[in-house]
C-alpha angles and dihedrals in degrees: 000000000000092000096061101045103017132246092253095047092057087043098061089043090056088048091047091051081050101052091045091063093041089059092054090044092249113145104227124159111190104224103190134290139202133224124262120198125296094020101314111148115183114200127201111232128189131206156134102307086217088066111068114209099205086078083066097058097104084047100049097042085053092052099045093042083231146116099256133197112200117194122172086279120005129057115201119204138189092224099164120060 
């Protein structure tokens, strides 16, 4: 996984989803993720289960510069070309 995309690179994209919900107050903390075929990534977030990141989707997909999938507690992202 970390071969392919980079460490750093994944890095940066679980920092971006966080900073996202910072912005809308939201308290999120990225756990990890693994990679899926053709440059999925899927990242564990954690949050409030009161907040519902699915609400965030447009945000996080303009942040990241990706198609994005957002599920209640994972966001998948298409993070190579």
């Amino acid at each position: 996984m970390t071969a392919a995309i980079g460490r750093r690179r994944l890095e940066m994209t679980g920092d971006r989803i966080e900073a996202v919900c910072a912005s809308h107050k939201v308290p999120a903390h990225v756990w990890g993720g693994w990679a899926l075929r053709r440059g999925k990534v899927v990242f564990i977030v954690s949050t409030n289960p009161a907040y519902d990141l699915r609400k965030l989707a447009d945000d996080i997909a303009l942040s990241l510069g990706v198609p994005v999938r957002v599920f209640r507690d994972a966001v998948v992202a298409e993070v190579l070309p």
